[in-house]
C-alpha positions in Angstrom: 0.0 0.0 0.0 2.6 2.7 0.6 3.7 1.9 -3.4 0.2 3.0 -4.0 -0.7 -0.7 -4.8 -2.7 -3.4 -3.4 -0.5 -6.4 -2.4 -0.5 -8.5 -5.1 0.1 -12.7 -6.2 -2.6 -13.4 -3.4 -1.2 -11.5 -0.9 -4.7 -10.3 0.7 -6.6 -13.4 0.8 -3.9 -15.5 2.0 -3.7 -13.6 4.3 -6.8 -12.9 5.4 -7.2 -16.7 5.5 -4.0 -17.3 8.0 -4.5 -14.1 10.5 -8.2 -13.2 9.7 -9.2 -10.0 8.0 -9.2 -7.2 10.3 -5.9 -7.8 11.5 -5.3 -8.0 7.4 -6.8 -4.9 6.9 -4.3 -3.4 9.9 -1.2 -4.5 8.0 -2.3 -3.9 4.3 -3.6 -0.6 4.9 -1.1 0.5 7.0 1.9 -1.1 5.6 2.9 -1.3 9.3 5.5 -4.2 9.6 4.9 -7.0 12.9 7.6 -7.4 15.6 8.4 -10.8 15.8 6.8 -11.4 19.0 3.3 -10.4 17.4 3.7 -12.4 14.2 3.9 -15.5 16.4 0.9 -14.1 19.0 -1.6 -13.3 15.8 -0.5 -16.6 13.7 1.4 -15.0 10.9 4.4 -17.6 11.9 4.6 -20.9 13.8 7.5 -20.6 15.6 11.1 -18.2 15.7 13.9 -20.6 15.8 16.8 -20.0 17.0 20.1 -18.4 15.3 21.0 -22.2 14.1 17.9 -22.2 11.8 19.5 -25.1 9.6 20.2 -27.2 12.9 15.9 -26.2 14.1 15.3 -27.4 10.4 16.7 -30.9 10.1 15.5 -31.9 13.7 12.1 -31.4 12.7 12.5 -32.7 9.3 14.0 -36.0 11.1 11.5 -36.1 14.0 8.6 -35.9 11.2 10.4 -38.6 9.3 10.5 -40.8 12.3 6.9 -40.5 12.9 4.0 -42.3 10.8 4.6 -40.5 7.1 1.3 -41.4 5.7 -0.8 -40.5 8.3 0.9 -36.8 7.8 0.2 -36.8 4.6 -3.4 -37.6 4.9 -3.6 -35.1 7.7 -1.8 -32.5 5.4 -4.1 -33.0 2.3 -7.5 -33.0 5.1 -6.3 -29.5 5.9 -5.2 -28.3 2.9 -8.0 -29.5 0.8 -10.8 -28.8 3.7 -9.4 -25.2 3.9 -11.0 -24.5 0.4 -14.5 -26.5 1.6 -17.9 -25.3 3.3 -17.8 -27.2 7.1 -19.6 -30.1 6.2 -17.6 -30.6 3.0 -14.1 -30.4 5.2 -15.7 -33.2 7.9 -16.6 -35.3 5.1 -13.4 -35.3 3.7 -11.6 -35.4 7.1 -13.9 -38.6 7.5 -12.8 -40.3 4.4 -9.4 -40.1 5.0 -9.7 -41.1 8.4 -11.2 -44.2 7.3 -8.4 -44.7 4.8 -6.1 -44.7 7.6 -8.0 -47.1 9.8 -9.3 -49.2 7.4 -5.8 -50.3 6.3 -4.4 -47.9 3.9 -2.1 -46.4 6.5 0.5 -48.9 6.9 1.7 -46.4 10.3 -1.5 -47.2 11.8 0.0 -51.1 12.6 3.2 -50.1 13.6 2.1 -47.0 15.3 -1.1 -48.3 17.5 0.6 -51.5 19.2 3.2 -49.3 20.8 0.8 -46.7 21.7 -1.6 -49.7 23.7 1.4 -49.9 26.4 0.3 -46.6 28.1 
């Protein structure tokens, strides 16, 4: 906005969609810039990590490798998919894939529930 332009390449309705849109309208009209702190408080990141960002990276990135993979990936494509859908669109999709993974098409599920029964 301070170019005298909207934000453009999606820039307003992604971002509506991740931090809602009066807090949108705050930052677009304003072309105020958030403090860390804030981006984290109104959702605009997940998380700061720390000065060995490469380090913060490939610990997640091996921590969500060790875990069940296809179950992600079914959880990824429920909220990425259901993001676009009306409520009961999104739970009906959500209950799909769910059944996917029970059913038998997430091979984590059998390594993942037998370990999880010892609690």
């Amino acid at each position: 906005m301070l170019l005298g332009l909207i934000p453009g390449a999606g820039g307003t309705q992604r971002l509506t969609r991740l931090i809602g849109p009066a807090r949108t309208k705050d930052l677009v009209l304003t072309g105020r810039q958030v403090e860390i702190d804030e981006a984290v408080r109104i959702g605009l990141v997940d998380r700061v990590a720390p000065s060995d960002v490469l380090g913060t990276a490939l610990e997640l990135a091996s921590q969500l490798a060790a875990g069940p993979v296809v179950a992600h990936a079914l959880a990824k494509d429920a909220v990425d998919r259901g993001a676009d859908l009306s409520l009961a669109e999104a739970l009906a999709l959500e209950r799909s894939l769910f059944e996917r993974a029970r059913d038998g098409g997430c091979p984590d599920r059998r390594r993942v529930v037998p370990a999880r029964r010892s609690w």
